[in-house]
C-alpha positions in Angstrom: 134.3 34.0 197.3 131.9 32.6 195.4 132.9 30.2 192.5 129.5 29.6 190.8 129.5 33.9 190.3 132.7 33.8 189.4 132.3 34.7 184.8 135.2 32.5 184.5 134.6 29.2 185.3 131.8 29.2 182.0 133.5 31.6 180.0 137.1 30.6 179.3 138.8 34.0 177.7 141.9 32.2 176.0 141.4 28.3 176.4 144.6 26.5 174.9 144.2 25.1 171.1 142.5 21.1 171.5 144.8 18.0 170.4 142.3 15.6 168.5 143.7 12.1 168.1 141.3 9.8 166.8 141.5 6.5 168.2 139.2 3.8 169.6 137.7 4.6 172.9 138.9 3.0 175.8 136.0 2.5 177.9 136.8 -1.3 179.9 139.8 -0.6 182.0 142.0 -3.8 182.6 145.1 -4.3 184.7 148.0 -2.3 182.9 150.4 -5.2 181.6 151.7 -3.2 178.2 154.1 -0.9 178.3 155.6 1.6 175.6 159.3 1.2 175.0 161.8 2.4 172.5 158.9 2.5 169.7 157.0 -0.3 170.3 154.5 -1.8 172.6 155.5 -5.4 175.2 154.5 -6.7 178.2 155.7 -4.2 181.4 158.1 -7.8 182.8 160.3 -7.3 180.2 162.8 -4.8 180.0 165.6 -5.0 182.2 167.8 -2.0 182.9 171.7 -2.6 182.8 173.6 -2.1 186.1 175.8 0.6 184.1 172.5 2.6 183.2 173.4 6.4 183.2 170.5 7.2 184.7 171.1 4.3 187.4 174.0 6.0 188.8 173.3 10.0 188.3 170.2 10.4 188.1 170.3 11.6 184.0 166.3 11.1 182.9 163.2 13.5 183.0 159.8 12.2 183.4 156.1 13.1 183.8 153.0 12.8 185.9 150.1 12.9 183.7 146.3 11.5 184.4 143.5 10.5 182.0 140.2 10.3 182.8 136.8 8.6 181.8 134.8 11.0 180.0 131.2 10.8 178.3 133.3 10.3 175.0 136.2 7.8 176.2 139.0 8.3 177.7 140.8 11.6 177.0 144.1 13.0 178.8 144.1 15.7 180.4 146.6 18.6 178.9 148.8 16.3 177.9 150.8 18.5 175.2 151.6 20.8 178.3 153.1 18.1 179.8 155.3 17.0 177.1 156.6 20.6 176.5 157.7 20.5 180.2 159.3 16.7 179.7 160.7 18.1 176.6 162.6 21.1 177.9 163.9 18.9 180.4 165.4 16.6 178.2 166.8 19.3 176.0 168.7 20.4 179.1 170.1 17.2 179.8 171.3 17.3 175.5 168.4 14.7 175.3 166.6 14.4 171.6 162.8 14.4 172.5 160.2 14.0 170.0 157.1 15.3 171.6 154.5 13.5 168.4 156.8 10.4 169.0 155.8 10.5 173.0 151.9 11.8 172.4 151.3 8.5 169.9 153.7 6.3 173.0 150.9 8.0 175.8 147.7 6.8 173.4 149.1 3.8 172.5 149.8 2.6 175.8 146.3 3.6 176.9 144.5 1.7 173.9 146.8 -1.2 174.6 146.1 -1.6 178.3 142.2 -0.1 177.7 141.9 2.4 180.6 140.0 5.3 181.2 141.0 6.9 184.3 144.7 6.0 184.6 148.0 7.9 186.0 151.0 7.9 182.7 154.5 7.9 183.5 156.5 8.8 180.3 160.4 8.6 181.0 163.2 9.3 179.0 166.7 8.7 180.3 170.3 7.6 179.7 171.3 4.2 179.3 174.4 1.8 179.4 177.7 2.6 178.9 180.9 3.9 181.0 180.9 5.5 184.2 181.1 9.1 184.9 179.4 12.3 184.2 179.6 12.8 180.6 176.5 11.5 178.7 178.1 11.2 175.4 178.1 7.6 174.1 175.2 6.6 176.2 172.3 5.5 174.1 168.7 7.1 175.1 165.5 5.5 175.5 161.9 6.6 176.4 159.2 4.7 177.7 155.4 4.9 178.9 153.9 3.0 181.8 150.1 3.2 182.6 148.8 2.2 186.1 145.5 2.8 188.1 144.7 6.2 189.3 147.5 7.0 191.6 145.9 9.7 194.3 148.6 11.6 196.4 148.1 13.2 199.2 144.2 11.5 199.2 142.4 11.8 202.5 140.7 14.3 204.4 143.2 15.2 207.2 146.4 15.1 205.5 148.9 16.8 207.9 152.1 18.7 206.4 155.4 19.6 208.3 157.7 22.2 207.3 160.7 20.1 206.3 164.4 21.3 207.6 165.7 20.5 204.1 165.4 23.7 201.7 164.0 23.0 198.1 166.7 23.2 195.2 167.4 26.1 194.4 166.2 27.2 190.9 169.6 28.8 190.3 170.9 25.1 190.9 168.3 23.1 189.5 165.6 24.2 187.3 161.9 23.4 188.6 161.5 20.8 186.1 160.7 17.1 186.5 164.5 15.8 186.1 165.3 12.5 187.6 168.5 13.0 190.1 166.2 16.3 191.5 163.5 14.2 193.4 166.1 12.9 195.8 165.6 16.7 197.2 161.9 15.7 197.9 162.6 11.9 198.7 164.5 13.4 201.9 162.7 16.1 203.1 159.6 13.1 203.1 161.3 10.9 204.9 161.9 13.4 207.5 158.9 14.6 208.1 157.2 10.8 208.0 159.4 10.0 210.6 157.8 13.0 212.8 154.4 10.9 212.2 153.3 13.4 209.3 151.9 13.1 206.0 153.8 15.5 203.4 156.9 17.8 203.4 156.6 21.8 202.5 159.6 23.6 201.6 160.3 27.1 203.1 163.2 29.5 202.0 165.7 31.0 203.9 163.8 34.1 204.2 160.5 32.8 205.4 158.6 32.4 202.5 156.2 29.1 201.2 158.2 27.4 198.1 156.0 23.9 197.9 155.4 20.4 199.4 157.3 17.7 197.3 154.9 16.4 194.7 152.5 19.9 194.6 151.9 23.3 195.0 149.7 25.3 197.4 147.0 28.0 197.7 146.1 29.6 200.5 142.1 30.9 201.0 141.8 34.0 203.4 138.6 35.9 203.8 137.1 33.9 200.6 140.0 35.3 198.4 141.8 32.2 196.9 145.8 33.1 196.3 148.4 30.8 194.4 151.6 30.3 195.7 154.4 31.5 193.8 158.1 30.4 194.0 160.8 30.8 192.1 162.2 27.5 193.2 158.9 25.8 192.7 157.8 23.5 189.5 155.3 25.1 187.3 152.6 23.0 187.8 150.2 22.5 185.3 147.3 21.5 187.7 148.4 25.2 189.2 148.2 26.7 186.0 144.9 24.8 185.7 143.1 26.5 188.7 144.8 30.1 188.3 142.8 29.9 185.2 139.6 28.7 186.2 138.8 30.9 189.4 140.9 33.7 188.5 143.1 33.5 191.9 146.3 35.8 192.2 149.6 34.3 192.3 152.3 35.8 194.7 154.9 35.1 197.1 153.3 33.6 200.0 154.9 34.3 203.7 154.9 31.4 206.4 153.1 33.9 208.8 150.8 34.3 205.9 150.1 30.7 205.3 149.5 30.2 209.1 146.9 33.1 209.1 145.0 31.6 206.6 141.1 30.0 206.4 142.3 27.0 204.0 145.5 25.8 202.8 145.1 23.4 199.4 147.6 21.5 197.5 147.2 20.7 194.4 149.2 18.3 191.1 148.3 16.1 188.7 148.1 13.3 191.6 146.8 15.0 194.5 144.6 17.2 192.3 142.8 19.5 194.8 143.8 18.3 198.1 142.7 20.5 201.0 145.3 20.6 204.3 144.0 19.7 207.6 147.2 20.9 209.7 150.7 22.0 209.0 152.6 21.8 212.3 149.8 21.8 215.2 147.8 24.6 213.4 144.7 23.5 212.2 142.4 24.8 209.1 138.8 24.7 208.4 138.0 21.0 208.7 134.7 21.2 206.4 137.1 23.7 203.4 134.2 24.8 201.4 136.6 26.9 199.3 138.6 24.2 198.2 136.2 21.8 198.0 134.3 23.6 195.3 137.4 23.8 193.7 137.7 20.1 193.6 134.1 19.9 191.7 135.0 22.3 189.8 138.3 20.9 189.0 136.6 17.6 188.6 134.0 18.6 186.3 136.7 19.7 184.3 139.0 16.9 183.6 136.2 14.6 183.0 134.9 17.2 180.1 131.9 18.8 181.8 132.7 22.6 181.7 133.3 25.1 179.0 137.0 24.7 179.4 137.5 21.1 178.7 137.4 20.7 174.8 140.6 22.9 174.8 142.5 20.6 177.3 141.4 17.0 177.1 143.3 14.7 174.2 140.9 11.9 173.1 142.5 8.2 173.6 
């Protein structure tokens, strides 16, 4: 396949409404000492969590992965209203109130404070002090946003994945949402396969079929033909959602004999953006990935608001 033919990388049929925010630029990225929390902006030392913190103890808080970038025009973030809905309909399962203007202006203003262009944002909204046991009620909330350099997952150019023996949660369980107490799921199936000397985790299913890794989704390139992975039990990524759109790839259920057959394997997230995958259990892909490295550029031109489809996805700091 050939992306540069391909009519909708330049011609976006139904790019998403913009978010304008106007704001001074923030073009002289400093070491992130600010940090947004409960509605105003101090130093990141300064909060200290309560050893009865909800949160602490049952994992009660959703949060976000979300990246800005350095564009011609400042620094903008990239689908950031996306990313709130998502933190939002976690914390609506969890009986959380979530503003979703309250946590844009927390993102921007944490940006401006700390003056950063490209920079990873974790907002987080949780459950604080009070009694011990399940019940939430009583326990006071709180959101935050921290800012820190660009935090690249999965970076390299031989990242080797292991099928993990853990299964993902189950969606019927645990929605695919970014809720707190559900990354201990990915924290072990990491830890196993680390320990086996590789790099990432991938979830399969009972039946055979490609879920995830822990921190991203995957596409599979066979014969040119780019194909997202699709899972029930998988989170909906918005850096998925970002390349379905852009080359036009089919999303399906993905087999494990089908992953193994295939020219390129690539995962992709808000960290790892397009990250191809050297080897998943001794078998080896392409090594040079033309595929998926053109859909890094074109990924990258993206973010950084140099194609047709980044006015309708970048929120200006």
């Amino acid at each position: 396949m050939s992306l540069s033919a391909s009519a909708t990388l330049e011609s976006p049929q139904r790019a998403p409404a913009q978010q304008q925010a106007p704001a001074p630029r923030a073009d002289t990225p400093t070491a992130p000492n600010t940090i947004w929390y409960d509605g105003e902006l101090i130093e990141s030392g300064r909060p200290q969590a309560s050893v009865h913190t909800h949160a602490l103890h049952y994992g009660s808080g959703v949060f976000e992965g979300i990246r800005a970038y350095a564009t011609k025009r400042g620094a903008a973030v990239f689908r950031l209203p996306e990313h709130l809905e998502r933190m939002r309909k976690g914390a609506e399962l969890l009986g959380m109130t979530f503003d979703v203007a309250e946590a844009t202006g927390a993102v921007l203003a944490t940006l401006r404070a700390n003056r950063q262009g490209d920079a990873y944002i974790r907002p987080l909204a949780w459950y604080g002090d009070g009694s011990f046991g399940l019940d939430v009620a009583g326990h006071p909330q709180h959101l935050m946003v921290a800012t820190s350099s660009t935090n690249v997952h999965l970076g390299g150019n031989r990242t080797r994945v292991s099928v993990s023996s853990w299964r993902r949660n189950p969606a019927s369980a645990l929605p695919p949402l970014k809720l707190c107490g559900a990354y201990v799921n990915s924290i072990l199936a990491k830890r196993e396969v680390k320990a086996r000397g590789f790099d990432e985790a991938m979830f399969a299913d009972d039946d055979g079929f490609v879920v995830e890794c822990t921190g991203a989704n995957l596409f599979i390139v066979r014969n040119g033909r780019v194909t997202a992975v699709e899972h029930r039990d998988a989170l909906p990524g918005i850096t998925r959602d970002t390349l379905i759109r852009l080359i036009g790839a089919e999303s399906r259920p993905v087999s494990m004999e089908e992953l193994r057959d295939a020219d390129e394997v690539f995962a992709c997230g808000t960290a790892a953006e397009v990250t191809s995958i050297h080897e998943i259990d001794g078998r080896e892909y392409d090594p040079d990935s033309p595929v998926a490295r053109e859909i890094a550029a074109v990924y990258a031109r993206t973010v950084r608001g140099e194609s047709a489809w980044s006015s309708g996805w970048l929120t200006e700091v």
